[in-house]
Each structure stands twice: as structure tokens, then as C-alpha cells.
C-alpha positions as CSV (number, residue, x, y, z in Angstrom):
1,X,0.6,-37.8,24.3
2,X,1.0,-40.3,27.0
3,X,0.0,-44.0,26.6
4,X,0.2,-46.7,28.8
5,X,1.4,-50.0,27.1
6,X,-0.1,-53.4,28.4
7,X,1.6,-56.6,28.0
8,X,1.0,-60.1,28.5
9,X,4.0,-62.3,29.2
10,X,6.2,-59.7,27.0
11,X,3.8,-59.2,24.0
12,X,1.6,-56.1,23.7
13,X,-1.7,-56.4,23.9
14,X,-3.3,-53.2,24.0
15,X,-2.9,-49.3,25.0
16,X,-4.7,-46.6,27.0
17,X,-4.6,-43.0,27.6
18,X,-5.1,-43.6,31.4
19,X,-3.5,-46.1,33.8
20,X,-7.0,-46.7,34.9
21,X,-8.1,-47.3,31.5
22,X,-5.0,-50.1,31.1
23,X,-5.7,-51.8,34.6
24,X,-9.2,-52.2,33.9
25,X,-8.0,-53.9,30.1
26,X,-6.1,-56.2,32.3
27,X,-8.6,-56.9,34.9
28,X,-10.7,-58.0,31.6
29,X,-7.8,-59.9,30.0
30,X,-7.5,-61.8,33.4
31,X,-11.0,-62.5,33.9
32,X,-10.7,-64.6,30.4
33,X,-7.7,-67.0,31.8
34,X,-9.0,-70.5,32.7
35,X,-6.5,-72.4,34.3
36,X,-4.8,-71.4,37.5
37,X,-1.0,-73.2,36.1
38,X,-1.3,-71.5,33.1
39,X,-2.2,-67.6,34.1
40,X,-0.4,-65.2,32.6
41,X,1.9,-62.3,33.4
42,X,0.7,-58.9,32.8
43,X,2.7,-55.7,33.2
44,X,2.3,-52.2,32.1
45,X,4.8,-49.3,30.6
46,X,3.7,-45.5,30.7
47,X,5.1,-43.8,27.6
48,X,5.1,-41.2,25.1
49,X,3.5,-41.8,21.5
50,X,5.3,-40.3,19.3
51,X,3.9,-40.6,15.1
52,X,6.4,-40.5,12.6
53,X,5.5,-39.6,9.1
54,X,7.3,-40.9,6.4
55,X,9.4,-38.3,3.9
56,X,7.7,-36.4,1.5
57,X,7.5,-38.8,-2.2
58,X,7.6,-35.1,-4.2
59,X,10.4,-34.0,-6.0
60,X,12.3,-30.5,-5.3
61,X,12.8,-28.7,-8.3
């Protein structure tokens, strides 16, 4: 399935299954910043999620 990642200055903040979806999660996370000096920088990364279960616990016989 393909997610897009959204960061703020190199931390995740969030994902969405549309790049619409993810720019309108920034357009909110911009609308929140106060001060001009200290806006931060937003990017994005399309990618594929990927869930990895852990081994089965049960013993073979």
C-alpha cells in the first residue's frame, strides 16, 4: 500500500494514503506556526508500507 510520509524538520509527523491527503496535513501543521524566524521545514516521502509480523511463539513438534 502506498503512503506518503510527512515530516517536519526531519521528524515524522504523520502519513496519508494520498499526496493530497499529506499536503492538506501540512497546510494544517503550517497554519499552527506563530513566528515567521521560527517556521518550520516540511517535506514529504511517497512509500510503500510494508507490516511485518513477528515469528510464530509455537513450538514445532
Amino acid at each position: 500500500m502506498k503512503r506518503f510520509y510527512v515530516f517536519r524538520d526531519g521528524t515524522m509527523e504523520g502519513s496519508a494514503a494520498s499526496r493530497v491527503a499529506a499536503l492538506d496535513m501540512i497546510r494544517q501543521l503550517q497554519k499552527r506556526e506563530t513566528h515567521p524566524f521560527l517556521r518550520s521545514s516540511f517535506s514529504m516521502i511517497e512509500g510503500e508500507e510494508e507490516f511485518i509480523p513477528y515469528p510464530s511463539m509455537k513450538k514445532e513438534k
